[in-house]
C-alpha positions as CSV (number, residue, x, y, z in Angstrom):
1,X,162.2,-34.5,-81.0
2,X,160.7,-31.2,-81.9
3,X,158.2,-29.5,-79.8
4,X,155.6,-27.4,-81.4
5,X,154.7,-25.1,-78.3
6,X,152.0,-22.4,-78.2
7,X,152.0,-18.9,-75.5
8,X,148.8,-17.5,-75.1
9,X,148.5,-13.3,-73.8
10,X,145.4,-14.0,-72.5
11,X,142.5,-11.3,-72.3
12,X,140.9,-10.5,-69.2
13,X,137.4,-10.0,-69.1
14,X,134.5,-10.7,-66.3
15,X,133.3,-14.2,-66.3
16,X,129.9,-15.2,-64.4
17,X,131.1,-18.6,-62.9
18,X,133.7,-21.7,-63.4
19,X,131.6,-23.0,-66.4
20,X,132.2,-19.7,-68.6
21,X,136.1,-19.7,-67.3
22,X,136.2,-24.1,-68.1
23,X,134.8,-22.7,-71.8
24,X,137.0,-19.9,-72.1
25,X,140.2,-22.3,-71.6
26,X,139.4,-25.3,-73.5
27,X,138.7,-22.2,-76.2
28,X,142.6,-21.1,-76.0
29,X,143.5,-24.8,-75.6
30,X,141.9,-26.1,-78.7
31,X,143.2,-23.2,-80.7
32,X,146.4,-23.9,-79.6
33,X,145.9,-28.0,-80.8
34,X,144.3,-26.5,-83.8
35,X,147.5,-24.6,-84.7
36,X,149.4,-27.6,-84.5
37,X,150.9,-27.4,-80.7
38,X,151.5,-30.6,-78.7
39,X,152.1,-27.9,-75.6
40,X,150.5,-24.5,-74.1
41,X,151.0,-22.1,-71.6
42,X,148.4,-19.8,-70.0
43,X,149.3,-16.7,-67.9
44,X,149.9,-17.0,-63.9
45,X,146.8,-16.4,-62.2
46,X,144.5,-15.7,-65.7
47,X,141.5,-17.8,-63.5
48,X,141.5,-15.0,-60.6
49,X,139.2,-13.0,-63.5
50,X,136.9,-15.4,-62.0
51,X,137.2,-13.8,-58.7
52,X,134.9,-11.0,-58.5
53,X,131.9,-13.1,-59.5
54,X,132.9,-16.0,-56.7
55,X,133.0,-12.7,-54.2
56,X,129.4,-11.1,-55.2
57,X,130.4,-9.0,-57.8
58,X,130.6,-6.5,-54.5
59,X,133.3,-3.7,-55.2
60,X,136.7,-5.0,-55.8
61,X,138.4,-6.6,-52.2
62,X,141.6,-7.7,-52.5
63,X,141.0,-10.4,-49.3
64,X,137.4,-11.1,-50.2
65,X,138.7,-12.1,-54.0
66,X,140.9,-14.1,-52.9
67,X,139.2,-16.3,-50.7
68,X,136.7,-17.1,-52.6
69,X,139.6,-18.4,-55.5
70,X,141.2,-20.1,-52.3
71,X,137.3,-22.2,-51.7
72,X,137.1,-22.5,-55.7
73,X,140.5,-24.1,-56.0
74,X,139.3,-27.7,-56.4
75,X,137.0,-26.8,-59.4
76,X,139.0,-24.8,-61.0
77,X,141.8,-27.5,-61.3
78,X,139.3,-29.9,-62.4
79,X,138.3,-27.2,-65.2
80,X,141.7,-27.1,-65.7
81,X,142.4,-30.6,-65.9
82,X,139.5,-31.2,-68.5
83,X,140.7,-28.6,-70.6
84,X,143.8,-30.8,-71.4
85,X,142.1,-34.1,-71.6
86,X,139.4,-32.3,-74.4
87,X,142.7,-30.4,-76.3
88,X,144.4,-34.0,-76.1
89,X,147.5,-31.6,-75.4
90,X,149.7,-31.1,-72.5
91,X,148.6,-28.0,-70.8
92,X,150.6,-25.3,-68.4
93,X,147.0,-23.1,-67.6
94,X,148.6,-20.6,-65.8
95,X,148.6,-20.2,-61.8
96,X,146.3,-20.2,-58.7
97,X,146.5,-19.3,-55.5
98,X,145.7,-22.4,-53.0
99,X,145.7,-23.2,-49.5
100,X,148.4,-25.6,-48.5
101,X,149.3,-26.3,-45.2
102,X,147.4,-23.5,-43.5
103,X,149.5,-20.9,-46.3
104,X,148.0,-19.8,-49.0
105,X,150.5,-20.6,-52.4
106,X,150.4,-19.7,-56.1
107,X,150.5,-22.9,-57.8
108,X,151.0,-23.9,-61.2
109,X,150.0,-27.0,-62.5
110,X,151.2,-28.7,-65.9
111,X,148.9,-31.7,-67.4
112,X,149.3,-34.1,-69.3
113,X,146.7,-35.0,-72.3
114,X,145.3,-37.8,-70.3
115,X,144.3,-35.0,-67.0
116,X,147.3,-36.6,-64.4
117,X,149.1,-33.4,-63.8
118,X,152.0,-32.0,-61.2
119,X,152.9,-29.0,-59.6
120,X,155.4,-25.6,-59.4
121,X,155.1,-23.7,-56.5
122,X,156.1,-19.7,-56.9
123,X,159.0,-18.6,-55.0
124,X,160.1,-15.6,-54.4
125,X,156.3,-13.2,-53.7
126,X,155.9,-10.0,-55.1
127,X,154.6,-7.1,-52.9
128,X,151.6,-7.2,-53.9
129,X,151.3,-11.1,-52.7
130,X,153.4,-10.6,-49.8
131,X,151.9,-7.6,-48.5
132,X,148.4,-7.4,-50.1
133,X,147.6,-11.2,-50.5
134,X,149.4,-12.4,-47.8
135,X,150.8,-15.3,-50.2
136,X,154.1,-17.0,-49.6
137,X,156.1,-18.6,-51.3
138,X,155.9,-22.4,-52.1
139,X,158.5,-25.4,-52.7
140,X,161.5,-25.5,-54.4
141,X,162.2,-25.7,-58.1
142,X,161.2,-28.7,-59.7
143,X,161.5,-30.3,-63.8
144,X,159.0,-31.9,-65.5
145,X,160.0,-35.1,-67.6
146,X,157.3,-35.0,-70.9
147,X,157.8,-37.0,-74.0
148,X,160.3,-33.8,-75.0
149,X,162.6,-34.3,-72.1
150,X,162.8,-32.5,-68.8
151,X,160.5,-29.0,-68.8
152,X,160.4,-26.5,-65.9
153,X,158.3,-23.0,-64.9
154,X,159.3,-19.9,-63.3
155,X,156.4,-18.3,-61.9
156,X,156.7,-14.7,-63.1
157,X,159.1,-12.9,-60.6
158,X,160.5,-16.3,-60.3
159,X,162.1,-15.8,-64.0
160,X,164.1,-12.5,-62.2
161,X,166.5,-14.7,-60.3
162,X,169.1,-16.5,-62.3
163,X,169.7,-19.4,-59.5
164,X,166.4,-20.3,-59.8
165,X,165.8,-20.9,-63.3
166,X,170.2,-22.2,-63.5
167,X,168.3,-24.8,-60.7
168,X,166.1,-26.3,-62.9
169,X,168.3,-26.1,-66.5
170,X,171.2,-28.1,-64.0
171,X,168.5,-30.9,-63.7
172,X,167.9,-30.8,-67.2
173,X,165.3,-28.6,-68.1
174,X,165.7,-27.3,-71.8
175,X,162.8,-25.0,-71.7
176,X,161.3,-23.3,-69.1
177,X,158.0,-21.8,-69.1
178,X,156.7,-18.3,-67.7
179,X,153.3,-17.4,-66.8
180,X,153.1,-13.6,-66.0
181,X,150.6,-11.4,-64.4
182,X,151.6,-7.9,-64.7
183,X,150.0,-5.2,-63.8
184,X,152.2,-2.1,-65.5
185,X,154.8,-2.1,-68.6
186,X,157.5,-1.8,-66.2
187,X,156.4,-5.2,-64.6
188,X,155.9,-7.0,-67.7
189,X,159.5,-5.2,-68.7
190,X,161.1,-7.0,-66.2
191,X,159.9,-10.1,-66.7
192,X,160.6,-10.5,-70.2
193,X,163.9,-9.3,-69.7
194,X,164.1,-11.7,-67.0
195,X,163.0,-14.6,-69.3
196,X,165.6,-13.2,-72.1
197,X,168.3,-13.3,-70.3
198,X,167.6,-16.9,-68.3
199,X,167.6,-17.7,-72.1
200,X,170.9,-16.4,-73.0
201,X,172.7,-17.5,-70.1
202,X,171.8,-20.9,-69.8
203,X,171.3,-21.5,-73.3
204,X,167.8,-22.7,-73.2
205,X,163.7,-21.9,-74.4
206,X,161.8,-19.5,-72.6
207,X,158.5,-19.0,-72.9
208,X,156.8,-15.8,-71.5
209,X,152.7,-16.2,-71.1
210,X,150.7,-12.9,-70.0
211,X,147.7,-11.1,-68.9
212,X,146.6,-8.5,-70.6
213,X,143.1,-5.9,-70.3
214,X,141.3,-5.9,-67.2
215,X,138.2,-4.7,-66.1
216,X,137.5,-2.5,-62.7
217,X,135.7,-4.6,-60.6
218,X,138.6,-7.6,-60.3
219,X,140.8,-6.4,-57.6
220,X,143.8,-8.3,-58.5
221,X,143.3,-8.6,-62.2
222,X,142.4,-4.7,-62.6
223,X,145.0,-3.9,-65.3
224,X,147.5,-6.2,-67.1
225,X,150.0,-5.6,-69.8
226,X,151.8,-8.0,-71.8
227,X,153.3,-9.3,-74.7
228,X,153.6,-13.0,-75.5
229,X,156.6,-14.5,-76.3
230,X,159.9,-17.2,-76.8
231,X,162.8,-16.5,-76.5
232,X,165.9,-18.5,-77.2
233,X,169.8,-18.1,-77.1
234,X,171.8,-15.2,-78.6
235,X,174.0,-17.4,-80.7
236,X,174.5,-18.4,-84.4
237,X,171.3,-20.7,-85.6
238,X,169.1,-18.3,-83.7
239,X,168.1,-15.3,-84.6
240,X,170.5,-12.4,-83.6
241,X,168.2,-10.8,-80.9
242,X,167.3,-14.4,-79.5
243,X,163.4,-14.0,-79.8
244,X,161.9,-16.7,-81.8
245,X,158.1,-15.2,-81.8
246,X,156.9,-12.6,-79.9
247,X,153.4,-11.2,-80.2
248,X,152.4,-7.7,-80.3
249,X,151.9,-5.3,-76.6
250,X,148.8,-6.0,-75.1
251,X,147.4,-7.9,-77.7
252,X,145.5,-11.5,-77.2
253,X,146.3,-14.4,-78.9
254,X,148.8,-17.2,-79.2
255,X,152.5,-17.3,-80.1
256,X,153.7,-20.6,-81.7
257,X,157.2,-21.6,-82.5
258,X,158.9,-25.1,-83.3
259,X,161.3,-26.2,-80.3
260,X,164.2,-28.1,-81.1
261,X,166.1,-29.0,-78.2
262,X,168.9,-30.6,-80.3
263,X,169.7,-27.2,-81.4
264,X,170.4,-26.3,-78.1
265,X,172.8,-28.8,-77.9
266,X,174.5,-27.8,-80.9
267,X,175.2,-24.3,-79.7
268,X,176.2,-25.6,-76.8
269,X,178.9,-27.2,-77.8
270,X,179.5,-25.3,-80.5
271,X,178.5,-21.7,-80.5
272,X,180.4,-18.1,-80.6
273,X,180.3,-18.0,-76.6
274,X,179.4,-21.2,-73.6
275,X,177.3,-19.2,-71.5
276,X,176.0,-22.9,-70.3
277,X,179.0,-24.2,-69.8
278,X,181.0,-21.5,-68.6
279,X,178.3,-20.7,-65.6
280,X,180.6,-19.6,-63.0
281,X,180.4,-23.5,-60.8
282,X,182.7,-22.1,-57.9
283,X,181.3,-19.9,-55.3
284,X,182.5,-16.4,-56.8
285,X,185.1,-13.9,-54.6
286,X,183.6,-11.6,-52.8
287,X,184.5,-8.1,-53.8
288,X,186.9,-6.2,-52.2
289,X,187.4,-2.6,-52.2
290,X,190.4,-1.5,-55.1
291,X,192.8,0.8,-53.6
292,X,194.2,4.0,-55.7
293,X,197.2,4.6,-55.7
């Protein structure tokens, strides 16, 4: 069965409270419905724009920010969670940071149309989370099982590490879904390289959803640059280069393509090259140093 799926690059901009940021989403969400998707994906940690009016609007603080996110956490999932339920879509709205356990986690939640929704944790922390947040990482990979079959998300960075995402396709994830937050070209670089390559070698969808824009007072969600974007394998019935859509750098909007995990089956068995197949299953040799002679 076909999925229609829809990436949003989403624009940054100073909101005055959870209402205007509950507005804002359901906005993207419905556009997404409008456009025909039955599935969207928002950018990992698009509701911290909210955090510099939850601090005081005071000048940007990196810790002060992101308390105040931590305390809003419970309405902002529940902004969250009616933005689905209005769209009548399922709904990945990007990432948050929460309190779990006495840690502080960036979680991403996926809802269904009628508001029940799950959770990925992010892995592996950037510096800036590890060192400037003091956010750690959360649970293990996980799939999703949606009308489609089995889903999963890699969490930005989390897209970087092939054993991650390999995790998730092995349980039978076909597509896997990639909110970013970048604040440079060479971070948003990575990651969509990241996501095109998890593509290629596994043989799956990947969908890349970012920030972009910013506005000084936000201390986390200063600058952000982006592209959105799915990608698919690098075989015959895809295109050559293995992107599907891809929106402009930096530019807001959504990115819609039509999913078809059949195909990936097809190629699979059948294409040029078995990246999926032939993913090295035994632990590889270490190397050892080649003597001249």
């Amino acid at each position: 069965m076909t999925l229609r799926l829809a990436t949003c690059a989403w624009p940054v901009e100073p909101l005055p409270d959870i209402a205007a940021y509950a507005a804002k989403l359901e906005h993207w969400a419905r556009r997404a419905r409008d456009a025909g998707a039955e599935m969207a994906v928002m950018p990992e940690y698009a509701c911290v724009e909210l955090g510099a009016a939850l601090a005081g609007n005071r000048a940007a603080d990196e810790a002060t920010e992101l308390r105040a996110m931590v305390r809003a956490a419970p309405a902002v999932l529940e902004a969250m969670r009616e933005a689905a339920r209005a769209a009548g879509i399922w709904l990945c709205p990007g990432s948050l940071p929460m309190e779990m356990g006495g840690r502080i986690v960036n979680r991403a939640p996926l809802i269904r149309p009628d508001g029940t929704m799950a959770f990925q944790d992010k892995r592996m922390m950037t510096r800036f989370e590890a060192e400037r947040w003091m956010v750690e990482g959360g649970e293990a990979p996980r799939v999703f099982d949606t009308p489609w079959g089995r889903i999963g998300i890699a969490i930005c960075y989390d897209a970087e590490f092939p054993k991650l995402v390999r995790a998730q396709v092995e349980a039978g994830a076909w597509l896997v879904l990639v909110p970013s937050c970048t604040d440079t070209t060479h971070g948003f670089s990575r990651v969509r390289i990241g996501a095109r390559a998890r593509a290629m070698e596994n043989q799956c969808f990947v969908a890349v959803a970012p920030t972009v824009g910013g506005f000084a007072a936000s201390a986390a969600l200063d600058e952000n640059h982006g592209a959105a974007g799915i990608f698919g394998p690098v075989d015959r019935g895809f295109p050559s280069d293995g992107i599907l859509a891809e929106g402009a750098m930096d530019e807001p909007g959504l990115v819609l393509a039509d999913l078809d995990p059949e195909a990936l089956e097809r190629v699979r068995a059948d294409g040029a090259v078995r990246n999926h197949r032939d993913w090295p299953r035994a632990p590889v040799p270490r190397p050892s140093p080649a003597e001249f002679a």
